[in-house]
C-alpha beads as a LAMMPS data file, in Angstrom:
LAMMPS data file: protein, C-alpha beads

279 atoms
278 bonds

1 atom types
1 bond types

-500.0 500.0 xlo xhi
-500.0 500.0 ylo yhi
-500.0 500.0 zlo zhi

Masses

1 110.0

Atoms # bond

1 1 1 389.854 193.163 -68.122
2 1 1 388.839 195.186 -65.405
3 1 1 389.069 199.320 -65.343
4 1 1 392.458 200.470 -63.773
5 1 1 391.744 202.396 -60.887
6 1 1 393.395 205.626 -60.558
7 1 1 395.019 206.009 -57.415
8 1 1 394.370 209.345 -56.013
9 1 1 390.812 211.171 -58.038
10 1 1 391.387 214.679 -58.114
11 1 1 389.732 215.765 -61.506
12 1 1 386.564 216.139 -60.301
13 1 1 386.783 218.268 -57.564
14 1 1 388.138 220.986 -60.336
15 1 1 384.824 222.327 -60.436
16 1 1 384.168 222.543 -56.549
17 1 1 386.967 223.823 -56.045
18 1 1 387.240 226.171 -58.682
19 1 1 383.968 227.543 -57.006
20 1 1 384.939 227.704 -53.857
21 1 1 387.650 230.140 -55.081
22 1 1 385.062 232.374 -57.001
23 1 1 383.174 232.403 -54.112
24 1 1 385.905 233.991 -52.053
25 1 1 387.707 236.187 -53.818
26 1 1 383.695 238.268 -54.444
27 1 1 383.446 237.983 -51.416
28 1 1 387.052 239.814 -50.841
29 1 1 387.446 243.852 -49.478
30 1 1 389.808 246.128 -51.588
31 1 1 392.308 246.191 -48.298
32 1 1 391.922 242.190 -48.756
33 1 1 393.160 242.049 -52.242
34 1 1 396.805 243.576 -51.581
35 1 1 396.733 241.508 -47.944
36 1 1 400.932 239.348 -47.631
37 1 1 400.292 235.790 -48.106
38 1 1 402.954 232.721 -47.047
39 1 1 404.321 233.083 -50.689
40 1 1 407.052 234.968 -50.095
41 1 1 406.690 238.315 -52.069
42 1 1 403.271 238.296 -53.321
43 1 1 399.838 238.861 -52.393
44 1 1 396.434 237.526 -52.577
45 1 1 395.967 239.732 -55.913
46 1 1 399.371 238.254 -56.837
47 1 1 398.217 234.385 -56.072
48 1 1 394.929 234.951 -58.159
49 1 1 397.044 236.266 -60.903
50 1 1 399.268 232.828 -60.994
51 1 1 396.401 230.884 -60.540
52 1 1 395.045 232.510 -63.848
53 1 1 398.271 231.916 -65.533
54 1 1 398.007 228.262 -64.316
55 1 1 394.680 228.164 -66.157
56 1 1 395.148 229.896 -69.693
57 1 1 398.650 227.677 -69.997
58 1 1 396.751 224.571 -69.909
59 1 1 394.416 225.801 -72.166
60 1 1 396.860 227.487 -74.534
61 1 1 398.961 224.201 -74.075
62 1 1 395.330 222.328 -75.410
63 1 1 395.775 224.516 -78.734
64 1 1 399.341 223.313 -79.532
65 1 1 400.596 226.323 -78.324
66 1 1 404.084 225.543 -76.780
67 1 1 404.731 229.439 -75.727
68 1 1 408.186 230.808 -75.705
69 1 1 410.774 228.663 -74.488
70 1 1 413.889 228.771 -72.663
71 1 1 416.585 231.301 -73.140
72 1 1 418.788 229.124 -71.397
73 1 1 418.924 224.954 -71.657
74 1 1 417.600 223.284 -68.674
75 1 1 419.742 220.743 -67.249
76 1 1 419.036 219.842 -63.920
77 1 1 416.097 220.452 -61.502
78 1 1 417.650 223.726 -60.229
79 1 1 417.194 225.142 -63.881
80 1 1 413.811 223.855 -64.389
81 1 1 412.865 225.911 -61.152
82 1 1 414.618 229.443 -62.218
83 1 1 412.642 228.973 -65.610
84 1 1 409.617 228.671 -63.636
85 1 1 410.390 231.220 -61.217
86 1 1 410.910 233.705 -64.219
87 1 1 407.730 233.198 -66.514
88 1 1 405.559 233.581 -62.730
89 1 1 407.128 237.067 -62.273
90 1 1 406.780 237.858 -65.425
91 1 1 403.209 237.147 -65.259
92 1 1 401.864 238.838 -62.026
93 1 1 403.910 241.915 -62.435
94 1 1 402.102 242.167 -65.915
95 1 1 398.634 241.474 -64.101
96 1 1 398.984 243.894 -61.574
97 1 1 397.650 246.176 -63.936
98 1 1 394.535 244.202 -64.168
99 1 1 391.418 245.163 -62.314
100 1 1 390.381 242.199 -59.264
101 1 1 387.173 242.218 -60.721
102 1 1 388.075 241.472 -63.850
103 1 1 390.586 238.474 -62.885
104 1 1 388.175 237.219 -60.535
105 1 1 386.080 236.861 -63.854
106 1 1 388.835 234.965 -66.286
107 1 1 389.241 233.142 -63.375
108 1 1 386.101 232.203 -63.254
109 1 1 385.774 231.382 -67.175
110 1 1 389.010 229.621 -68.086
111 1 1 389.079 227.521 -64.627
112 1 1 385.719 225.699 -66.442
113 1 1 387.586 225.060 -69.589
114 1 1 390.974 224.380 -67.503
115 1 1 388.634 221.805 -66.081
116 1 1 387.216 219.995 -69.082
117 1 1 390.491 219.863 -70.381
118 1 1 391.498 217.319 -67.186
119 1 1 388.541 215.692 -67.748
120 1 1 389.413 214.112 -70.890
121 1 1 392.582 213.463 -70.220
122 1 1 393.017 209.870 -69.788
123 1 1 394.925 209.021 -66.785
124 1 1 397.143 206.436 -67.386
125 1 1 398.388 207.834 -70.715
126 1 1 401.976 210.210 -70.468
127 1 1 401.915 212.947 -68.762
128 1 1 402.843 215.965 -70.552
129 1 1 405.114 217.184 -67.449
130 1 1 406.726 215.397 -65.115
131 1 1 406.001 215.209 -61.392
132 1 1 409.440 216.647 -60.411
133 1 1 409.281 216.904 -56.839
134 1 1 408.559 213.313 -56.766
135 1 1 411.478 212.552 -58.420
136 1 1 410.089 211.589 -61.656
137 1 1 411.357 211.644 -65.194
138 1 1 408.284 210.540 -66.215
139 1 1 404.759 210.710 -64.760
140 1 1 401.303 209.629 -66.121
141 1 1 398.192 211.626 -66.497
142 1 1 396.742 211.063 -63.384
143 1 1 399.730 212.408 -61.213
144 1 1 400.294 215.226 -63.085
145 1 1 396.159 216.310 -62.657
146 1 1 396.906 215.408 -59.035
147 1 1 399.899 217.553 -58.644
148 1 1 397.746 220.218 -60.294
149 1 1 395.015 220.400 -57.973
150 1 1 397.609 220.743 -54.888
151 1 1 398.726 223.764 -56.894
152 1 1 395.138 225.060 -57.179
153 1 1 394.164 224.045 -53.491
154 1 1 397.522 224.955 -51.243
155 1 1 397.485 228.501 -53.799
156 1 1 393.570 229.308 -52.589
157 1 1 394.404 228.260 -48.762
158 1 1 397.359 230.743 -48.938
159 1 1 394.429 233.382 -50.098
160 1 1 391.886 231.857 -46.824
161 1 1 395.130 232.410 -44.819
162 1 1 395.834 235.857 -45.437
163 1 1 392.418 237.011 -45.244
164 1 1 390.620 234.696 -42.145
165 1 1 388.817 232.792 -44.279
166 1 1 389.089 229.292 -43.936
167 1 1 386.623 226.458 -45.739
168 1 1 388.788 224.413 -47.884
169 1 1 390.971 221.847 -44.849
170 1 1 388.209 219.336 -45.384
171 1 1 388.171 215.592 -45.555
172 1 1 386.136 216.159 -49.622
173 1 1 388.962 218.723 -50.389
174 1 1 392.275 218.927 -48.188
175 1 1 392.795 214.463 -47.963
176 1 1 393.422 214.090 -52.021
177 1 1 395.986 217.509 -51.844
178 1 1 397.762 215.355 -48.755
179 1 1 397.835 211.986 -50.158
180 1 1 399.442 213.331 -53.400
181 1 1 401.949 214.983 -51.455
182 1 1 402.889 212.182 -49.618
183 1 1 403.907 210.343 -53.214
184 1 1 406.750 212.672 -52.699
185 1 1 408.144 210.730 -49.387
186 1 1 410.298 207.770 -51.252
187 1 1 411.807 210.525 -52.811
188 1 1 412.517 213.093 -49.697
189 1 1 414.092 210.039 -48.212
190 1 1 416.478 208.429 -50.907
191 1 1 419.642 209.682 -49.144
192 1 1 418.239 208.591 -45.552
193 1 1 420.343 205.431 -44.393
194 1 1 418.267 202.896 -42.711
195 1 1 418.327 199.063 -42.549
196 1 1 415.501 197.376 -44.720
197 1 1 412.514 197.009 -42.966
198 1 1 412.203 199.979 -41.191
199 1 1 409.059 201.772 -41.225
200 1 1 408.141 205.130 -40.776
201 1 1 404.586 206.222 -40.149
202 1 1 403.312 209.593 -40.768
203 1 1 400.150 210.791 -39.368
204 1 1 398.278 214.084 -40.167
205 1 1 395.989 214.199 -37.421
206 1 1 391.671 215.555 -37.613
207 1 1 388.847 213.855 -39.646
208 1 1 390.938 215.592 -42.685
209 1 1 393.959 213.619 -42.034
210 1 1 395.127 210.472 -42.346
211 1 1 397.982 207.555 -41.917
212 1 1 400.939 207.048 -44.323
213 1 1 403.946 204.235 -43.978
214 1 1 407.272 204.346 -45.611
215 1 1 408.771 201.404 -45.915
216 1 1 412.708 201.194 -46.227
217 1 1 413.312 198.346 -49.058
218 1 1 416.625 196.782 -50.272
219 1 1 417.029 199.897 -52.703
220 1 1 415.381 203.481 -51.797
221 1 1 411.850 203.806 -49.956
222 1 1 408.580 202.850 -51.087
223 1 1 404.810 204.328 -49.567
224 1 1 402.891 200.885 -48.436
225 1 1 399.418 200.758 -47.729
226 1 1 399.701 198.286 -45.011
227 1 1 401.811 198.870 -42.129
228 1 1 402.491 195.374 -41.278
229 1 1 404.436 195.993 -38.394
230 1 1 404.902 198.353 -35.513
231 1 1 406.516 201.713 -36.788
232 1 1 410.643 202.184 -36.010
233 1 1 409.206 205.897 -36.141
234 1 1 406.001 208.031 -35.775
235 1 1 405.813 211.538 -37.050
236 1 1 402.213 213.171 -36.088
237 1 1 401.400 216.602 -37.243
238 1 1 397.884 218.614 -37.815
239 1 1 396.952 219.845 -41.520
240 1 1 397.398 223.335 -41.259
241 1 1 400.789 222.665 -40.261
242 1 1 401.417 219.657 -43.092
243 1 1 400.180 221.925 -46.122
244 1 1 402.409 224.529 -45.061
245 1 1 405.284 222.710 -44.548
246 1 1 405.466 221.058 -47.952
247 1 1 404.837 224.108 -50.143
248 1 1 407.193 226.271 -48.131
249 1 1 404.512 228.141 -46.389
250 1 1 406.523 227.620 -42.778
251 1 1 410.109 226.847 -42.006
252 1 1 410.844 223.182 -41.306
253 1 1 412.118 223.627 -37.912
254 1 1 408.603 225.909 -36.855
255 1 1 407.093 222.942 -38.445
256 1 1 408.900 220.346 -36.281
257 1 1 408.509 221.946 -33.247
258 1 1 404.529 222.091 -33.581
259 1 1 404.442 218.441 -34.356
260 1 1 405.539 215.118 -32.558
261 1 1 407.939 212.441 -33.105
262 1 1 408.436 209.310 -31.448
263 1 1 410.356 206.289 -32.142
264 1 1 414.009 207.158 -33.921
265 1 1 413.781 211.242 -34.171
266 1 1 416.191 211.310 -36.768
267 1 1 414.170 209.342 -38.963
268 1 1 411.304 211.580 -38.431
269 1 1 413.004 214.831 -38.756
270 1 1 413.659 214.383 -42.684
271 1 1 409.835 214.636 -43.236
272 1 1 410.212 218.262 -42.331
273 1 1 412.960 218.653 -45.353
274 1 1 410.050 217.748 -48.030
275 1 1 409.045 219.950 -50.862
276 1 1 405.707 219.048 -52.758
277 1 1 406.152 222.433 -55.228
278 1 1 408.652 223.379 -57.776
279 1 1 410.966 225.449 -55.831

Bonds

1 1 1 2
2 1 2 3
3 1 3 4
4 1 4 5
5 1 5 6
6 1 6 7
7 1 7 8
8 1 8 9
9 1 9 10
10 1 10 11
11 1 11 12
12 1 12 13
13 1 13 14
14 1 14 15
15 1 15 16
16 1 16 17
17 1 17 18
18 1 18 19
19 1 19 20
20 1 20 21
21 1 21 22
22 1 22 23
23 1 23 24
24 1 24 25
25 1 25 26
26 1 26 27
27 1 27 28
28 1 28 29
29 1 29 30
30 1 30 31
31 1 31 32
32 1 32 33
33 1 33 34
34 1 34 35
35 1 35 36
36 1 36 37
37 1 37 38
38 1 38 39
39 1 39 40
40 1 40 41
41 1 41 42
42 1 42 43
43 1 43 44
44 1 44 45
45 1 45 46
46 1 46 47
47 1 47 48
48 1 48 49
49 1 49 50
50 1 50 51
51 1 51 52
52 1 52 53
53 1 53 54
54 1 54 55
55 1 55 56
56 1 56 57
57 1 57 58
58 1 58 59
59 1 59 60
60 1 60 61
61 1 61 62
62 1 62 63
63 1 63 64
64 1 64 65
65 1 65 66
66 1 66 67
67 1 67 68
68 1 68 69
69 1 69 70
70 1 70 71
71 1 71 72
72 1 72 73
73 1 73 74
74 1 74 75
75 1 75 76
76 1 76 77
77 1 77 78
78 1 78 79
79 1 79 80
80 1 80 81
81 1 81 82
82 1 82 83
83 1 83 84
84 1 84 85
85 1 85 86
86 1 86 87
87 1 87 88
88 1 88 89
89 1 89 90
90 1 90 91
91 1 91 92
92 1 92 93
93 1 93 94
94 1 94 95
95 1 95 96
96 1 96 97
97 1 97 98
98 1 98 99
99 1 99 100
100 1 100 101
101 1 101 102
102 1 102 103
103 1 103 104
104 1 104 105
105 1 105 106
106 1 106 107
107 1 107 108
108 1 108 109
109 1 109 110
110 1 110 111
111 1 111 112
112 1 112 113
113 1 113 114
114 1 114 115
115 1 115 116
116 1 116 117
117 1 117 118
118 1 118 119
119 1 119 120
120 1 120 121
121 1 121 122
122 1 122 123
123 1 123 124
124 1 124 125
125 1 125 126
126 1 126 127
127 1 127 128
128 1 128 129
129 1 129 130
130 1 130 131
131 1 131 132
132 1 132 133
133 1 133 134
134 1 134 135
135 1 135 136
136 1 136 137
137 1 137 138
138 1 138 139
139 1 139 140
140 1 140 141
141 1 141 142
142 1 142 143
143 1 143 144
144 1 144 145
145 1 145 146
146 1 146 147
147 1 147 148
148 1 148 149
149 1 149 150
150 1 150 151
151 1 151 152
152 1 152 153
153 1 153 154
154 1 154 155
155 1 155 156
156 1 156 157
157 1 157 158
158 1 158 159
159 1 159 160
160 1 160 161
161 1 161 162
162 1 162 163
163 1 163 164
164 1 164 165
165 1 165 166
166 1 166 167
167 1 167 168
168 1 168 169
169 1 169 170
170 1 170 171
171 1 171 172
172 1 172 173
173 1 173 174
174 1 174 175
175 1 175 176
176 1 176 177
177 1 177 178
178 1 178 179
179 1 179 180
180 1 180 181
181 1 181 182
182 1 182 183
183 1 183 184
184 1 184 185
185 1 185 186
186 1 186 187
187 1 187 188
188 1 188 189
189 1 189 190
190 1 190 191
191 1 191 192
192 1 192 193
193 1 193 194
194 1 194 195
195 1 195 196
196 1 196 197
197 1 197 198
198 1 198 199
199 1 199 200
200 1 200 201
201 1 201 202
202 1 202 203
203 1 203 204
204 1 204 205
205 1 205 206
206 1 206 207
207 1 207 208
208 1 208 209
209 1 209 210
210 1 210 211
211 1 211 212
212 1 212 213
213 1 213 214
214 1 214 215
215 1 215 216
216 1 216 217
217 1 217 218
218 1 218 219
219 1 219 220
220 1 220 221
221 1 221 222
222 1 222 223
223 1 223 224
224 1 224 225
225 1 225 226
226 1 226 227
227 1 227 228
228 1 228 229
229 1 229 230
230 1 230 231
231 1 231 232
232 1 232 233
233 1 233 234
234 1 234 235
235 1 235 236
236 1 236 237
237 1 237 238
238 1 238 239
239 1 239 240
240 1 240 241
241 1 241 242
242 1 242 243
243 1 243 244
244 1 244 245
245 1 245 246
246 1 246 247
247 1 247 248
248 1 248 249
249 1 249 250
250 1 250 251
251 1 251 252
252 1 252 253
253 1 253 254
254 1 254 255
255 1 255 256
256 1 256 257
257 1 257 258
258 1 258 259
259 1 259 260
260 1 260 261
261 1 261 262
262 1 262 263
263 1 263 264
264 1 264 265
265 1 265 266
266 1 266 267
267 1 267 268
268 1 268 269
269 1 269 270
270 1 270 271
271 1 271 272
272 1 272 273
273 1 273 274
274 1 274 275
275 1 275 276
276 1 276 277
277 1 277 278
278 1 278 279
């Protein structure tokens, strides 16, 4: 029997990535460190902080450690998302009291043992989380390390953003964050009404980008590979604007007004409304 192949690779740019980071945030000025970023209240010190949280709970997660857990029951996705929300405040207030230096280096220490951890993990067995935003009760392994790495790549762009230095929207780096947002689509769309059949095609233009379909079926949406046929609808927008748009870095009508649509605009317009983060 032949090897499954996983769908979208992700764990092995860990480590390039991961350096990439290190690499910029030595390279950062004091002024750069307390720079606004696109998320919301925080700034680039703020970011590295959550990105270091990100690393020391998979590794404390890799000891058994399950960590405290809620005060309240979570029963929807709402919940799920104030839980979050309140253990990543917690968390970078606390490290505000840490030195830059010194969380540039546990960054740079528990991101290598963050990534050996994915690198075992075998990707088709259960996921310890869910992909939520893709509307998933259930995920395996390989999602989840996908979703994980466009945590770790849209967090760092947010820190090139504030501070002018890009390096990261590249074809190696930025395609495999883009692809495993667009697994989100079928699920953005389920309350869009459309005859089966129709087809909407989403392209994210540059050597970076690429070409997505969504295909209405008989029940829900499903991503196809192969168009097929001509698209009822074609949504093109550029990859600064498609990262930012589905981690809530810009407001979906900015977003929609920088980009094209052609074919049936309503169609089009509920790309806009996607989400690819827990918020």
């Amino acid at each position: 029997m032949a090897e499954q192949e996983v769908p979208i690779k992700t764990v092995h740019l860990f480590p390039l990535l991961d350096q990439k980071l290190i690499e910029l945030l030595k390279s950062l000025s004091a002024d750069d460190w307390n720079k606004p970023t696109l998320a919301k209240l925080w700034t680039v010190k703020d970011i590295a902080a959550h990105l270091l949280d990100g690393n020391i709970r998979v590794i404390s997660s890799s000891h058994q450690f399950a960590g405290d857990p809620p005060s309240n029951p979570i029963n929807s996705y709402n919940d799920l998302v104030d839980f979050l929300n309140g253990l990543n405040a917690t968390w970078v207030k606390a490290m505000r009291r840490m030195s830059s230096q010194l969380l540039t280096e546990l960054l740079e220490t528990t991101g290598k043992q963050y990534g050996e951890i994915m690198a075992k993990a075998d990707p088709f067995a259960p996921a310890p989380f869910s992909v939520a935003w893709a509307g998933g009760e259930h995920s395996v392994n390989w999602f989840h390390i996908a979703r994980e790495y466009t945590e770790k790549f849209h967090h760092q762009q947010q820190i090139r953003e504030a501070v002018g230095k890009q390096g990261i929207l590249t074809v190696e780096l930025f395609y495999p964050c883009i692809d495993t947002f667009m697994c989100g689509l079928p699920h953005a769309y389920r309350t869009v009404i459309a005859n089966a059949g129709v087809l909407v095609q989403i392209k994210v233009t540059g050597e970076a980008g690429g070409n997505w379909h969504l295909l209405k079926m008989t029940e829900g949406w499903a991503l196809t590979k192969n168009a097929g046929s001509t698209p009822d609808t074609i949504v093109t927008l550029s990859p600064d604007i498609a990262w930012k748009v589905f981690t809530k870095g810009i407001d979906p009508q900015t977003a929609l007004e920088a980009s094209e649509i052609s074919g049936n605009i309503n169609l089009g317009e509920n790309l806009f409304n996607m989400v690819a983060v827990m918020a």
